[in-house]
C-alpha positions as CSV (number, residue, x, y, z in Angstrom):
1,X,32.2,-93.4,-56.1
2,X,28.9,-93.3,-55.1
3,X,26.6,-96.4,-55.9
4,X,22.9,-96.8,-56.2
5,X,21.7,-100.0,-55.1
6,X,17.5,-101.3,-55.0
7,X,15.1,-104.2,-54.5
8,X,12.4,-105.2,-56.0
9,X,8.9,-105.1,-55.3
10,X,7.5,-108.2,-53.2
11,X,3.6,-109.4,-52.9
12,X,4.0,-108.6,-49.5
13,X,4.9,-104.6,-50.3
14,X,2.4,-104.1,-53.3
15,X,-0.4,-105.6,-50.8
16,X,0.9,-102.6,-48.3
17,X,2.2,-105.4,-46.0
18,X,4.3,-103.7,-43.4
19,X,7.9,-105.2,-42.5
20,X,7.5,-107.4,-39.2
21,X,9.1,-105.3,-36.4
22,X,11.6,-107.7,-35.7
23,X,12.3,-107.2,-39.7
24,X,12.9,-103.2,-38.7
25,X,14.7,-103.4,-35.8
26,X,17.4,-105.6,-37.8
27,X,16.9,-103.0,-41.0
28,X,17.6,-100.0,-38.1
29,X,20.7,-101.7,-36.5
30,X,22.2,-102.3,-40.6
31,X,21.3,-98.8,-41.6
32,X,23.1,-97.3,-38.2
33,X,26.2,-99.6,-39.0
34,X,25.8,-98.1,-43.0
35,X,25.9,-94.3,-41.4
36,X,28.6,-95.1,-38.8
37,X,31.1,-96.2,-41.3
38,X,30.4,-92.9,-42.9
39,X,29.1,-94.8,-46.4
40,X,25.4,-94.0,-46.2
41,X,24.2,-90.7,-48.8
42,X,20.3,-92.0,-48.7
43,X,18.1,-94.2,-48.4
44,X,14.3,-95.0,-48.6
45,X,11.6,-97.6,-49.2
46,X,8.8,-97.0,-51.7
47,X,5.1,-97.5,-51.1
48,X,3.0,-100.0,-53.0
49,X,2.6,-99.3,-56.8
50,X,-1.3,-98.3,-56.2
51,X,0.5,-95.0,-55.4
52,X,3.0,-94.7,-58.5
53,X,2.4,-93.5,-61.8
54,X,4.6,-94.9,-64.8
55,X,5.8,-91.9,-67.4
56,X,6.5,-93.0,-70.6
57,X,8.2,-90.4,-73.1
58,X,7.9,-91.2,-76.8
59,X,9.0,-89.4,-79.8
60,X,8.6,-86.1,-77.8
61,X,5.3,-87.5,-76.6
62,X,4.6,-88.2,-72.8
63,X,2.5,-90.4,-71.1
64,X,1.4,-91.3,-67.7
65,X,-0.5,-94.1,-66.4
66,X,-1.6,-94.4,-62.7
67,X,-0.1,-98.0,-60.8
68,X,-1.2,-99.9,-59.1
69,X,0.7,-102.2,-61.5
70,X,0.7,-106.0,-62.0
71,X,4.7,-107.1,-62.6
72,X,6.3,-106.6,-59.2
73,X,9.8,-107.6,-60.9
74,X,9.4,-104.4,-62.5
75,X,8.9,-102.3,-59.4
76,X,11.6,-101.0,-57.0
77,X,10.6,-101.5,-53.4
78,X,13.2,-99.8,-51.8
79,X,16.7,-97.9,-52.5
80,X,20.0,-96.9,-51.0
81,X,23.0,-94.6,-52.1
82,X,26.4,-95.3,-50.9
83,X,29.4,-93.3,-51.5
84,X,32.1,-96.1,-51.0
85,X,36.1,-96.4,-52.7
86,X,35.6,-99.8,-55.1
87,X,32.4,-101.9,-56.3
88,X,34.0,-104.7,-54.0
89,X,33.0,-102.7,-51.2
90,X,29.6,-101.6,-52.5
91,X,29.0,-105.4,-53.0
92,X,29.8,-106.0,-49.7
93,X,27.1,-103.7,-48.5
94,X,24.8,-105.2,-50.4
95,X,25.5,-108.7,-49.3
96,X,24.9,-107.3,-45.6
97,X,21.5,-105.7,-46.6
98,X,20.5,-109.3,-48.2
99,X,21.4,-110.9,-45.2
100,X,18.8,-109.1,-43.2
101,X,16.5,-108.5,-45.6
102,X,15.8,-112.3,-46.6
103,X,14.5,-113.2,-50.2
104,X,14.4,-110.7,-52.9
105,X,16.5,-109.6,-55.8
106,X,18.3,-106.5,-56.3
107,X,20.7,-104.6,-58.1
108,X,24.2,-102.3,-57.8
109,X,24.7,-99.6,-60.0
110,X,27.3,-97.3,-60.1
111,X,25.9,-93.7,-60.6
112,X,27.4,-91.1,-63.1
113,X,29.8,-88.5,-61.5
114,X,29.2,-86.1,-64.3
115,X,32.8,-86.0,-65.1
116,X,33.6,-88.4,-67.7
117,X,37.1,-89.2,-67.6
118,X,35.9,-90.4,-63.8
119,X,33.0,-92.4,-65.1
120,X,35.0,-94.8,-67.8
């Protein structure tokens, strides 16, 4: 099952703040284990909010505003998909990520399959 997992936004990525290069050679040696175990289906990091534009539809009506945007908690800084067996395993990525990454919060969704009796 593949699993979609993000982080949010830091004051460091909405001020356009670029990882330290130690930061990305540690990110780059994760990432290579992610693709060598065969796991990895994407992944990517967003640019600040001062490049976004939140879409709102209502009642058949939508609505764009133009970032940048004030709530970072609200913003997703960055994103991989894995395609692993359990959400054990997907957890386990994630725990990996985190432990490179440092501070932050994130989440782990599983994504829908488009078969239902697959998705329960």
């Amino acid at each position: 099952m593949q699993y979609i997992m993000w982080h949010q936004a830091s004051a460091e990525s909405e001020a356009g703040t670029p990882p330290t290069p130690e930061l990305m050679e540690e990110m780059g040696r994760y990432m290579a284990e992610v693709a060598a175990a065969g796991v990895l289906v994407a992944a990517g990091g967003c640019l600040p909010s001062s490049h976004a534009v939140r879409i709102t539809s209502e009642g058949g009506k939508v609505t764009t505003v133009d970032g940048p945007f004030a709530e970072t908690k609200e913003l997703i800084g960055g994103f991989g998909i894995i395609d692993v067996e359990t959400k054990e395993e997907a957890v386990e990525w994630a725990r990996k990520f985190w432990k490179v990454a440092g501070d932050g919060t994130g989440y782990i969704a599983p994504m829908f399959s488009g078969d239902p009796g697959q998705d329960s």
